[in-house]
C-alpha positions in Angstrom: -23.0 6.1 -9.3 -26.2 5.0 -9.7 -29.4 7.3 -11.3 -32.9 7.0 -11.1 -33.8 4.1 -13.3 -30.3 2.3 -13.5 -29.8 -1.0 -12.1 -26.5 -1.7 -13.0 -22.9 -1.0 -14.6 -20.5 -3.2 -16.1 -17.1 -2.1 -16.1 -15.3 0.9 -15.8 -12.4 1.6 -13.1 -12.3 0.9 -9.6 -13.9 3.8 -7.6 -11.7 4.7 -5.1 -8.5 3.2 -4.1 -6.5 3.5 -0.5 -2.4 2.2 -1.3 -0.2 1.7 1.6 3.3 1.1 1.3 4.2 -0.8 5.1 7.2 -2.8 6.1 6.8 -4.5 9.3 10.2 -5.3 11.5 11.3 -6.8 14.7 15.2 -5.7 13.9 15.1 -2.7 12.4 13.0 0.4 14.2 11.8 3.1 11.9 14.0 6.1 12.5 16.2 3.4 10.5 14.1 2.4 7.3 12.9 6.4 7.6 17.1 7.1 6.9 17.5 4.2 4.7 14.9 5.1 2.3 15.5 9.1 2.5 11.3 9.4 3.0 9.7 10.4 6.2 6.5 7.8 7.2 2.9 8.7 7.2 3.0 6.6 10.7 5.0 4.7 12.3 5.0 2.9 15.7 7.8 0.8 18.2 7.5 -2.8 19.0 5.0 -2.8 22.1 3.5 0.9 21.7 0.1 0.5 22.9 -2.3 0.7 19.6 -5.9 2.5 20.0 -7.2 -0.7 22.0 -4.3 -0.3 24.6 -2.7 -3.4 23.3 1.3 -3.7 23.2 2.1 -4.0 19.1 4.3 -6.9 18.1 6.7 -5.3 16.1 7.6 -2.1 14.8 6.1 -0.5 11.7 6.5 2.0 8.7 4.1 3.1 6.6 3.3 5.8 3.9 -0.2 5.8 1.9 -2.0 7.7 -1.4 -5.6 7.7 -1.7 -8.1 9.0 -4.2 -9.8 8.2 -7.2 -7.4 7.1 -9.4 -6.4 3.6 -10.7 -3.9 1.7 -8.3 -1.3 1.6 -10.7 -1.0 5.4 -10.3 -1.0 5.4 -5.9 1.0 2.6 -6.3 3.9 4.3 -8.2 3.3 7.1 -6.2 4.2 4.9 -3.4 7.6 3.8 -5.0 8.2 7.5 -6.4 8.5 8.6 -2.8 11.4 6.0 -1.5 15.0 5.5 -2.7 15.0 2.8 -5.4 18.3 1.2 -4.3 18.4 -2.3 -5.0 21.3 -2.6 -1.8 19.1 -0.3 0.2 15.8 -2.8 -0.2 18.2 -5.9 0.1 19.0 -4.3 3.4 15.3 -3.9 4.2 14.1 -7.0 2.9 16.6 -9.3 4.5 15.3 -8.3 8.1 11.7 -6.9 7.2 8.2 -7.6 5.2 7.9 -4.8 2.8 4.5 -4.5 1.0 2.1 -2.8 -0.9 -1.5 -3.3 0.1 -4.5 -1.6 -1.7 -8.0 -1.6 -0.5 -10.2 -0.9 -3.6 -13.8 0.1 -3.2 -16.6 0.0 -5.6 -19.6 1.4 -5.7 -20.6 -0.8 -9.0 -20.0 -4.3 -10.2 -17.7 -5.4 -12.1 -14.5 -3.0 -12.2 -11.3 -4.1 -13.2 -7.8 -3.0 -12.9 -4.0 -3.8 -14.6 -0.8 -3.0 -13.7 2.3 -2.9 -15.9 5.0 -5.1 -16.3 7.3 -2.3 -15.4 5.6 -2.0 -12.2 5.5 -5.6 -11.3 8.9 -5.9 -12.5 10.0 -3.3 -9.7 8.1 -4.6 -7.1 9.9 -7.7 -7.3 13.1 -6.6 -8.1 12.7 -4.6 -4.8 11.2 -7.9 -3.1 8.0 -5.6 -2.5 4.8 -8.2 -2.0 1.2 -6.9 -3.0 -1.9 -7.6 -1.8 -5.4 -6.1 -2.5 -8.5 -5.9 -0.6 -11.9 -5.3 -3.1 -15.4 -3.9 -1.3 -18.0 -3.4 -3.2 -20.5 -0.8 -1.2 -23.9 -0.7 -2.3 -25.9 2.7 -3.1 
């Protein structure tokens, strides 16, 4: 955060970070992935439950989040710390459904950074997990 007097930081970590774990279906409803993956959702919703603008959604969805201010790397195994880690289980998933990770990272400086370790990675796609990040820098 910026003081009196200072115009600028480089580097540093990202400020705050929002991690979402979603799988999106039109075959399999969530009371199944919630069983599959022993972990109760955050949210959840049917194919056509109306969403806040009264439209019909066009599929059904499963989600669990972390936030805070802590690196992704961190939410994100979090995320995966929270489901079964059952390589048959995801293949189950994954065949029917798009599973994902998406983080939106907000800064309140320029030029933050972030890494994530091969382990990570590694299980992400031996899962058949996709990640995606979002970056917004909001000024002072």
């Amino acid at each position: 955060m910026r003081t009196p007097g200072h115009l600028v930081s480089v580097g540093g970590p990202i400020d705050e970070t929002d991690a979402s774990l979603l799988i999106h279906s039109h075959a399999i409803v969530p009371e199944e992935i919630t069983k599959l993956l022993n972990c109760v959702p955050d949210r959840s919703h049917h194919k056509g439950d109306l969403n806040k603008s009264g439209i019909p959604t066009r599929s059904h969805l499963w989600w669990i989040e972390e936030s805070g201010k802590q690196e992704p790397e961190i939410l994100i195994q979090r995320l995966i710390d929270r489901v079964s880690l059952e390589k048959s289980v995801w293949e189950k998933i994954t065949d029917r459904c798009e599973a994902k990770i998406s983080c939106v990272l907000t800064l309140t400086e320029w030029t933050r950074g972030l890494e994530l370790s091969p382990k990570l990675l590694s299980t992400l796609g031996d899962l058949k997990i996709g990640l995606g990040f979002s970056i917004y820098f909001i000024e002072d």
